[in-house]
C-alpha positions as YAML, in Angstrom:
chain: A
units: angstrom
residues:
- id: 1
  name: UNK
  ca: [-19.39, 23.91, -5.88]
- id: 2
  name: UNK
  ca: [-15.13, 23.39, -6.14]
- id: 3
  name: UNK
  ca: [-15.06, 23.42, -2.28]
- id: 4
  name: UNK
  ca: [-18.35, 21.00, -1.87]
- id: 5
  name: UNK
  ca: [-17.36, 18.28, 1.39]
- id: 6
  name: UNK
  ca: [-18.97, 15.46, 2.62]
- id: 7
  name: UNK
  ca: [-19.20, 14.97, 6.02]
- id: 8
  name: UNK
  ca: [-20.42, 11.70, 8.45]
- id: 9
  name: UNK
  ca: [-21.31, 12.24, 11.71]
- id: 10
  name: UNK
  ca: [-21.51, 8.99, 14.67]
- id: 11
  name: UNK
  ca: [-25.01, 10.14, 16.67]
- id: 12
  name: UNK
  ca: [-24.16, 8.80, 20.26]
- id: 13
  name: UNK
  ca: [-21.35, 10.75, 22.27]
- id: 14
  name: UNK
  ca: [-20.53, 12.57, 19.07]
- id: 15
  name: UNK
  ca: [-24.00, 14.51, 17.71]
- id: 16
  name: UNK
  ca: [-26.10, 13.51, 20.58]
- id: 17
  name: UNK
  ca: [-25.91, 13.22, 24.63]
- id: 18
  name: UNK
  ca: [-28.18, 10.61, 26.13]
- id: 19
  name: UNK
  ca: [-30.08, 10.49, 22.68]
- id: 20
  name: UNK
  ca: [-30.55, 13.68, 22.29]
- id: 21
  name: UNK
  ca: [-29.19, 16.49, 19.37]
- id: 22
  name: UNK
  ca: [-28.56, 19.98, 20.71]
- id: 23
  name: UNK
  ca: [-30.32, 22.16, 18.60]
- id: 24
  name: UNK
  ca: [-26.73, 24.26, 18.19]
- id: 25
  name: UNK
  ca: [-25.68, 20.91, 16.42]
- id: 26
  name: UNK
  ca: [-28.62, 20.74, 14.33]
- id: 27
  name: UNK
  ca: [-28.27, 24.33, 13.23]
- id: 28
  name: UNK
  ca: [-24.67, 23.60, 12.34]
- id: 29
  name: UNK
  ca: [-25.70, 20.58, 10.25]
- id: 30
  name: UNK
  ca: [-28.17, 23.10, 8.54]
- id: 31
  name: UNK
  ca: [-25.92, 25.70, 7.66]
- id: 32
  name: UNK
  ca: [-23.21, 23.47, 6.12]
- id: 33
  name: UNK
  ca: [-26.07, 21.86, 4.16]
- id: 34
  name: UNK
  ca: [-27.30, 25.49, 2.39]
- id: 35
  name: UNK
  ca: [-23.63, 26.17, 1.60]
- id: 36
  name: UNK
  ca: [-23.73, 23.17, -0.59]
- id: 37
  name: UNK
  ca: [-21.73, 20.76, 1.77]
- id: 38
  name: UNK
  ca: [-23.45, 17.44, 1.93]
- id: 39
  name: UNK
  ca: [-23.71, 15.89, 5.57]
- id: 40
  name: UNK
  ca: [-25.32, 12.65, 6.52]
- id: 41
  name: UNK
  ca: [-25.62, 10.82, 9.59]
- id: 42
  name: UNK
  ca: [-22.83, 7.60, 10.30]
- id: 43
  name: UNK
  ca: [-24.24, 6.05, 13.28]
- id: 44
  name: UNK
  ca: [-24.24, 2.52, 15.19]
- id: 45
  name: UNK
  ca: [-27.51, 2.43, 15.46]
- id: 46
  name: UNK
  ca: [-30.20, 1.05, 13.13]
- id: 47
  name: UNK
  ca: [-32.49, 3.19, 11.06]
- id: 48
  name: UNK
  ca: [-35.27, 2.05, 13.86]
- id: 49
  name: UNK
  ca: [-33.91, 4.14, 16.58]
- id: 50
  name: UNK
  ca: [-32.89, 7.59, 14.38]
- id: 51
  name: UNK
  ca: [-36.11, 8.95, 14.47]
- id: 52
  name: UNK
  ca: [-37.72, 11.57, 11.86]
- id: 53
  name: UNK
  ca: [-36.83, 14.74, 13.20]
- id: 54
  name: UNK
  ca: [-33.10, 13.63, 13.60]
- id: 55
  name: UNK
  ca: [-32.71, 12.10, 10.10]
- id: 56
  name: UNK
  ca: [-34.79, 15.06, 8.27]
- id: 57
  name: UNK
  ca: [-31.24, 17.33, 9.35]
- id: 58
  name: UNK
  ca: [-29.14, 15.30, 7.20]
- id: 59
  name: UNK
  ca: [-28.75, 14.36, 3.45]
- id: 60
  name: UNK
  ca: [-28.96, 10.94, 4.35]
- id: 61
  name: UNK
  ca: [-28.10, 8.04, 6.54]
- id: 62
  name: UNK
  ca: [-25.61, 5.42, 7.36]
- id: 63
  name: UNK
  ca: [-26.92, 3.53, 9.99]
- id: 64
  name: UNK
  ca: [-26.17, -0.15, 11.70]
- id: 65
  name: UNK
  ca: [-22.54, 0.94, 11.71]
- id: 66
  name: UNK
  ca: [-22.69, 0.18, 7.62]
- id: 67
  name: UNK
  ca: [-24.97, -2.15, 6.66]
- id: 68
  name: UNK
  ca: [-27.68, 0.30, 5.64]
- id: 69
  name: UNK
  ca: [-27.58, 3.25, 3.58]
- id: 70
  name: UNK
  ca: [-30.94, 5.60, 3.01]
- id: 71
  name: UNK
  ca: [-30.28, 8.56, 0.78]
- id: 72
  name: UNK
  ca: [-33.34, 10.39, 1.20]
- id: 73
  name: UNK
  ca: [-35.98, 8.17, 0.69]
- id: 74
  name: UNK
  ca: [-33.94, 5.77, -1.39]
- id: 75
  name: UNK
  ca: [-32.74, 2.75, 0.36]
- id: 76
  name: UNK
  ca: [-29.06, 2.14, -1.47]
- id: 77
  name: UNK
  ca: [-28.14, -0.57, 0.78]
- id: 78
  name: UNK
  ca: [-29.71, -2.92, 3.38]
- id: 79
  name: UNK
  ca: [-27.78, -6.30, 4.14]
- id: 80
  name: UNK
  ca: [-28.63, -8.39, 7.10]
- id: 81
  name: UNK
  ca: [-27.24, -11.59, 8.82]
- id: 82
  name: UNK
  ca: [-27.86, -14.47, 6.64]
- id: 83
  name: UNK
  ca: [-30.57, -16.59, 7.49]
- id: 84
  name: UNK
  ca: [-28.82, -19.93, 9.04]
- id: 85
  name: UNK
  ca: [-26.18, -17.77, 10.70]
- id: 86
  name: UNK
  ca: [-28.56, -15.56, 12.14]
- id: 87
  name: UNK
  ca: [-30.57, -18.26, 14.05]
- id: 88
  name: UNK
  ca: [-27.15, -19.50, 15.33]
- id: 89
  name: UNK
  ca: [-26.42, -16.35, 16.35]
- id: 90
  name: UNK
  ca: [-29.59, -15.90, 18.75]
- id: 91
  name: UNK
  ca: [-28.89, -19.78, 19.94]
- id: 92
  name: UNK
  ca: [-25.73, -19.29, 21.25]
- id: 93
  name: UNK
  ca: [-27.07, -15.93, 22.71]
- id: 94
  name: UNK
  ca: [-30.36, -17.78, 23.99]
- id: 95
  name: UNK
  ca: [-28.24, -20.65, 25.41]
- id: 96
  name: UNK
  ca: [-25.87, -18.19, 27.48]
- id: 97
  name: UNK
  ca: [-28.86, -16.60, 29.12]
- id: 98
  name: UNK
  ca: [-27.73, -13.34, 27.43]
- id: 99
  name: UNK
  ca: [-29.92, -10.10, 27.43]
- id: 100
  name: UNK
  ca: [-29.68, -8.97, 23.71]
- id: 101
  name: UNK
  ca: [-32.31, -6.97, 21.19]
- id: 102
  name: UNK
  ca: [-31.53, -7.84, 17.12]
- id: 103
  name: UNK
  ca: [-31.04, -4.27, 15.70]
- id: 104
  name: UNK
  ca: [-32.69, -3.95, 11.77]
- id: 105
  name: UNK
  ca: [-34.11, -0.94, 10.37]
- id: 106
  name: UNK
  ca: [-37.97, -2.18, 11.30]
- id: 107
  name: UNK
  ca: [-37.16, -2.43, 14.83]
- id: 108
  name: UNK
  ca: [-35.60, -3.57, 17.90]
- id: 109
  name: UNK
  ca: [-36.11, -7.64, 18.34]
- id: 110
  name: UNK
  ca: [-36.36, -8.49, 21.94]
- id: 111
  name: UNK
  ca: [-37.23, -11.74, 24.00]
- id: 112
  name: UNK
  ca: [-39.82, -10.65, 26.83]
- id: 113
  name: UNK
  ca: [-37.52, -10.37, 29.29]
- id: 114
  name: UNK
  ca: [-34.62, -7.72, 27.35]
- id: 115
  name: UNK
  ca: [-37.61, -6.02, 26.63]
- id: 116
  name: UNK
  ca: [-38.74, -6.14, 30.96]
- id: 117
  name: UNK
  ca: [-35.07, -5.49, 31.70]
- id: 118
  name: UNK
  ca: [-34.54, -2.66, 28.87]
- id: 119
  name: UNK
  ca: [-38.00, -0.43, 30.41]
- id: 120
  name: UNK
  ca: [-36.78, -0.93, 33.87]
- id: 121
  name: UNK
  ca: [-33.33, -0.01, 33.29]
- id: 122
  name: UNK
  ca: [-34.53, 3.48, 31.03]
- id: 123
  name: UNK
  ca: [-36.30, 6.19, 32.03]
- id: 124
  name: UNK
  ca: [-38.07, 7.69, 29.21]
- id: 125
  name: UNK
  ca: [-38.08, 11.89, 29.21]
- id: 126
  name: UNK
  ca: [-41.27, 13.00, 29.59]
- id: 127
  name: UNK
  ca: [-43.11, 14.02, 26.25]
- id: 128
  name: UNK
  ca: [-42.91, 17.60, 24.82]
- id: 129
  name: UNK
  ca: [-40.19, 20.30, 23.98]
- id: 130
  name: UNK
  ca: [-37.06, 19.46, 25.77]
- id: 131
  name: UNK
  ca: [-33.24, 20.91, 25.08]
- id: 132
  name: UNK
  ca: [-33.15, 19.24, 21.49]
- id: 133
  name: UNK
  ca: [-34.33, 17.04, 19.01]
- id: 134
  name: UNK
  ca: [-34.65, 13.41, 19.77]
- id: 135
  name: UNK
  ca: [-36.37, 11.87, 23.19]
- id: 136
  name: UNK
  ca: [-33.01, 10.00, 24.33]
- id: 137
  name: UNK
  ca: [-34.14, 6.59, 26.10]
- id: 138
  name: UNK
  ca: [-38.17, 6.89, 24.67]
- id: 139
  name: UNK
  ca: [-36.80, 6.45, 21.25]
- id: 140
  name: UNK
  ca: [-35.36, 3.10, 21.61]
- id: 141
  name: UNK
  ca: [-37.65, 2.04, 24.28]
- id: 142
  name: UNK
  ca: [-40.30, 2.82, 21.10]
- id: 143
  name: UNK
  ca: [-38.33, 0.55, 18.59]
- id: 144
  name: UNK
  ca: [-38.59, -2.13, 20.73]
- id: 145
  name: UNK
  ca: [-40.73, -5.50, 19.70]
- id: 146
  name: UNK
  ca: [-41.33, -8.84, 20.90]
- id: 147
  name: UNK
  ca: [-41.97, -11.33, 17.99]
- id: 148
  name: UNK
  ca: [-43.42, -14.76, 18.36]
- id: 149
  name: UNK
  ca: [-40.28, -16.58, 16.52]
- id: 150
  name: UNK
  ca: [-36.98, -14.23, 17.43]
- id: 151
  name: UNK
  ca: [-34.91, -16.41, 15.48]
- id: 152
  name: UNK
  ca: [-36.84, -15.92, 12.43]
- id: 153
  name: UNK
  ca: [-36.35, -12.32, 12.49]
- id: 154
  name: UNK
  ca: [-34.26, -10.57, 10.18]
- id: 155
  name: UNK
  ca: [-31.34, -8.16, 12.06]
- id: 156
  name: UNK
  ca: [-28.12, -6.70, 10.92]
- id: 157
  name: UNK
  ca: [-26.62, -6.22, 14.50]
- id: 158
  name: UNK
  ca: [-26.94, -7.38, 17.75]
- id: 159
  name: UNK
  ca: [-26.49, -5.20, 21.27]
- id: 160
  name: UNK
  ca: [-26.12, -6.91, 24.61]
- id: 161
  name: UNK
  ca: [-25.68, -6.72, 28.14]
- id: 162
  name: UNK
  ca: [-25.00, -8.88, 31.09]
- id: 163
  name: UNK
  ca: [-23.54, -11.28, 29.27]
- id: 164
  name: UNK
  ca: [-21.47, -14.25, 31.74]
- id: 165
  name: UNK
  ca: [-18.82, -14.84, 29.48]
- id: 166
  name: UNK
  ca: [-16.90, -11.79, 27.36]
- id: 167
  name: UNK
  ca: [-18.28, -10.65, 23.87]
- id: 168
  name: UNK
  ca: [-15.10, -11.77, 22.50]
- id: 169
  name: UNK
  ca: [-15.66, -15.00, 23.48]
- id: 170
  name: UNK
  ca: [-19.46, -15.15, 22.29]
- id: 171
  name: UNK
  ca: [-18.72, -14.09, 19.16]
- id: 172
  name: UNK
  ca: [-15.79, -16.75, 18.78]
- id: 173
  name: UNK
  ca: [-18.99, -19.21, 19.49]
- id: 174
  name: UNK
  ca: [-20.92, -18.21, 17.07]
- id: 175
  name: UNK
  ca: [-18.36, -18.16, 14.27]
- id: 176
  name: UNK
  ca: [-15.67, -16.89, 12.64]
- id: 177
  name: UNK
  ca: [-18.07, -14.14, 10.66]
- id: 178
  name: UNK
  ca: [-18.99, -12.00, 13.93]
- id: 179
  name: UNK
  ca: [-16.53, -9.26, 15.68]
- id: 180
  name: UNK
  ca: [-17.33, -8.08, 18.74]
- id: 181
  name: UNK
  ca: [-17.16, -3.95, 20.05]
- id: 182
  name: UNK
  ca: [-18.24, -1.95, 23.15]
- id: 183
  name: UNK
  ca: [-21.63, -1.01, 23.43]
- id: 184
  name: UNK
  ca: [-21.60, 2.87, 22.09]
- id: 185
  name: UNK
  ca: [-25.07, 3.60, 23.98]
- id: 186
  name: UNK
  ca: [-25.13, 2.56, 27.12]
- id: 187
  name: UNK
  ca: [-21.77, 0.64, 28.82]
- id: 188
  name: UNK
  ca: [-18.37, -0.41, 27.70]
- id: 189
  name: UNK
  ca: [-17.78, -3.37, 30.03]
- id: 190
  name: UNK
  ca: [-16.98, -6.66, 29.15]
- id: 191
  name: UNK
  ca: [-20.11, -8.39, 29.83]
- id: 192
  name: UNK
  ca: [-22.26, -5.31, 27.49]
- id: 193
  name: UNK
  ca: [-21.45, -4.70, 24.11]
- id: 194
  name: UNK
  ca: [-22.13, -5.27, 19.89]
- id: 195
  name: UNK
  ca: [-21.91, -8.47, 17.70]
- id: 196
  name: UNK
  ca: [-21.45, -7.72, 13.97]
- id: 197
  name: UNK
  ca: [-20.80, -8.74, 10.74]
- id: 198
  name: UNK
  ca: [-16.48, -8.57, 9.92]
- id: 199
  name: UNK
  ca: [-17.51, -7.62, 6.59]
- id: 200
  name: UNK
  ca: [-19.41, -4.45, 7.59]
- id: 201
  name: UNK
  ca: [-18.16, -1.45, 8.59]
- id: 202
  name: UNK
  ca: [-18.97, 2.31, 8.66]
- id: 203
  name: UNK
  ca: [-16.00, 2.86, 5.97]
- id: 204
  name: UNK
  ca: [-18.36, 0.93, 3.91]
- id: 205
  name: UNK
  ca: [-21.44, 3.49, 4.06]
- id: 206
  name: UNK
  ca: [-18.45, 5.98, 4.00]
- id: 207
  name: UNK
  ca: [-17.26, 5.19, 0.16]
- id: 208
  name: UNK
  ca: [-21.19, 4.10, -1.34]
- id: 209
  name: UNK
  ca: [-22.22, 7.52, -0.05]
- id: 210
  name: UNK
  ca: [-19.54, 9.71, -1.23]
- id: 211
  name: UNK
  ca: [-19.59, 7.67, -4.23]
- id: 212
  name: UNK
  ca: [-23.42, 8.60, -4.87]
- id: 213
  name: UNK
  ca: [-23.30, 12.05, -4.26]
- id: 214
  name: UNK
  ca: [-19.59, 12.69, -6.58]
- id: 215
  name: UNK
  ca: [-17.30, 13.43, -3.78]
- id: 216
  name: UNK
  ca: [-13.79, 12.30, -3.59]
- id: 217
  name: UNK
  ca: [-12.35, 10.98, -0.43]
- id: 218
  name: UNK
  ca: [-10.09, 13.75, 0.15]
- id: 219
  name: UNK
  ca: [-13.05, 15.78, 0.15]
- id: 220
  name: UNK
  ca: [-14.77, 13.54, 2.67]
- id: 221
  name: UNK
  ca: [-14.96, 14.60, 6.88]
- id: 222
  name: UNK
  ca: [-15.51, 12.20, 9.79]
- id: 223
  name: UNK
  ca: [-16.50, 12.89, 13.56]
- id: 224
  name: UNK
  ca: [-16.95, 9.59, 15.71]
- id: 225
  name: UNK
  ca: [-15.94, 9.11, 19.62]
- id: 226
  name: UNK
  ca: [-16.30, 5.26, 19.32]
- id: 227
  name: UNK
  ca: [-14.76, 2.14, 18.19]
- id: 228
  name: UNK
  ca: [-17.02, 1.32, 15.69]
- id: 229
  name: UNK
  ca: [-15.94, 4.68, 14.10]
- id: 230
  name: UNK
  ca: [-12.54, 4.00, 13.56]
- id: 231
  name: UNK
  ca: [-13.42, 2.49, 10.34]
- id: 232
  name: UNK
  ca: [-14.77, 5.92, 9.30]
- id: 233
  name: UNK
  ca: [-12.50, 7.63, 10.36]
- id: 234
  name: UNK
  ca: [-9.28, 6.35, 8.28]
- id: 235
  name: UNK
  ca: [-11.57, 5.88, 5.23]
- id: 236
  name: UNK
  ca: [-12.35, 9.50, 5.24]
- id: 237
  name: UNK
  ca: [-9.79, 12.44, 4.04]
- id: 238
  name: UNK
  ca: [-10.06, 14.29, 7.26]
- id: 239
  name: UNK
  ca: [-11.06, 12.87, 10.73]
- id: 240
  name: UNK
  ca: [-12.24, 14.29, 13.66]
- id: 241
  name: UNK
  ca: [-12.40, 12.63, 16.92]
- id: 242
  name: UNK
  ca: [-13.97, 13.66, 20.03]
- id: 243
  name: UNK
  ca: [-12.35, 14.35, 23.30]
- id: 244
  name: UNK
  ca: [-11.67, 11.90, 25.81]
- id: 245
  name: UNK
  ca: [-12.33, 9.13, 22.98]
- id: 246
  name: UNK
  ca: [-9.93, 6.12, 23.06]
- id: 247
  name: UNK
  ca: [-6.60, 6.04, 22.26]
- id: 248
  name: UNK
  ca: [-7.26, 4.18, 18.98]
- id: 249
  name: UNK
  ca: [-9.80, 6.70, 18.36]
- id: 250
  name: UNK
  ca: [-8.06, 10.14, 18.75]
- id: 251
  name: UNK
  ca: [-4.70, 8.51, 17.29]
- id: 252
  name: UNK
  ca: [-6.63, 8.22, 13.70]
- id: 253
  name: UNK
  ca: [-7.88, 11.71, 14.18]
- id: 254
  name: UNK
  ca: [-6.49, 14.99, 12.15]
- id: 255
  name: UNK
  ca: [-7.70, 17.10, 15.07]
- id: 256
  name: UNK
  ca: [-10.07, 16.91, 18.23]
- id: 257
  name: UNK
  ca: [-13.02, 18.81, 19.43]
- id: 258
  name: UNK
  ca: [-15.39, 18.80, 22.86]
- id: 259
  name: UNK
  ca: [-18.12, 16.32, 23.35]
- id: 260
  name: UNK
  ca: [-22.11, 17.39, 22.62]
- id: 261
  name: UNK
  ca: [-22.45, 19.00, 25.68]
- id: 262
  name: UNK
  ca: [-19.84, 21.53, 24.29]
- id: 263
  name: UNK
  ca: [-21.12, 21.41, 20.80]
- id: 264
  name: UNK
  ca: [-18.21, 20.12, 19.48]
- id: 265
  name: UNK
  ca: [-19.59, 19.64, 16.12]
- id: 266
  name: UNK
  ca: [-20.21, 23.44, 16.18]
- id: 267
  name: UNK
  ca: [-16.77, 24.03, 16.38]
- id: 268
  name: UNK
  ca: [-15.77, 21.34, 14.38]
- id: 269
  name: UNK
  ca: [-17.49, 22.99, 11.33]
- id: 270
  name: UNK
  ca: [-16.11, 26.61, 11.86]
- id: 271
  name: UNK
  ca: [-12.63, 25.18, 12.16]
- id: 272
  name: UNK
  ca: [-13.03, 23.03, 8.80]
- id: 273
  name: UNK
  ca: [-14.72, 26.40, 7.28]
- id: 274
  name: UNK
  ca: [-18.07, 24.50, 6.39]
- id: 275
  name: UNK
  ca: [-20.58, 27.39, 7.64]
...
């Protein structure tokens, strides 16, 4: 196919409202797929909390903003925090009384008391059809595990909240190898956010993917709303951001098109002539 694209979408505030896919998206995603286009899934979240029915739309996934890459059911790429930096990480996290869950495709880590806080904060939809695919808060709330030794477990990401002291400033604690972003599911103060690794980024699942699958970059297509898909965005021949996005955001953007509640990837595709 001359005119074959590839296109990454970001799930939360771009694909999905509250967790949840309208089902105009998923017939969009669909559609481009039987006209040959290639579409996968470039989200913040780890593979835990993208459950079946959402990833079975797409040709594949790019979750944990870039450190893991599942092309089917081949795993291309998987990298985690190293070991000693890891239990550093969850000391300095432990030691600042900081409500966090370790994100890795197996799960959501939580001490016993993110986990108390996390249930009482959500309120799970109730089970059955609803307006799409996906069950919003149940689907993390699901993902969610205590282990006996939380520093032994093995995490590519970390999401927060409440913390006393900026993300900025817990990540400078931990070490010069962890950024710091707004938390993409739930708030963007500065207490709430995401610690990850500098040298992982969505561009990264951008290029191994495209690479795979044959596809130039100027072939490539990128819809985020978020910080953490900036990185997509410029590595990507076209980019699409979504309205009301930051500044950042929308200023790396070719063009801009309504949130989920609009179905703004719907009109996304028909304007990039992918259905």
């Amino acid at each position: 196919m001359a005119d074959r694209r590839c296109v990454f979408i970001d799930f939360d505030g771009t694909l999905a409202e509250q967790g949840v896919v309208p089902r105009e998206h998923a017939e969009a995603v669909r559609r481009a797929r039987a006209q040959g286009h290639v579409v996968l899934l470039c989200t913040g979240r780890p593979a835990a909390i993208v459950v079946p029915e959402v990833a079975a739309l797409f040709d594949g996934v790019v979750a944990s903003a870039g450190a893991y890459l599942r092309l089917g059911a081949q795993v291309l790429h998987d990298e985690r925090f190293p070991a000693d930096l890891a239990r550093r990480t969850v000391e300095v996290l432990r030691r600042h009384d900081v409500a966090f869950a370790l994100e890795a495709p197996e799960a959501l880590w939580c001490t016993p008391a993110t986990s108390q806080r996390l249930r009482s904060r959500m309120q799970p939809a109730a089970p059955g059809p609803g307006p799409g695919i996906g069950n919003g808060p149940r689907d993390i709330l699901e993902a969610m595990r205590v282990p006996e030794d939380l520093a032994a477990c093995s995490f590519a990401k970390i999401s927060l909240w409440g913390s006393r002291v900026p993300i900025e400033q817990l990540a400078a604690l931990i070490g010069p190898e962890i950024g710091a972003l707004p938390n993409s599911i739930t708030t963007d103060d500065t207490s709430s956010g995401e610690l990850h690794l500098l040298t992982i980024d969505k561009a990264d699942g951008v290029r191994r993917a495209a690479e795979h699958f044959g596809i130039e970059r100027a072939a490539t297509i990128g819809i985020g709303d978020g910080m953490n898909d900036l990185g997509m965005l410029r590595a990507v021949g076209l980019a699409v951001a979504i309205v009301g996005a930051p500044e950042e955001v929308r200023a790396a953007a070719d063009l801009e098109v309504p949130g989920p509640g609009s179905h703004g990837v719907v009109k996304a595709f028909e304007r990039l002539g992918l259905l």
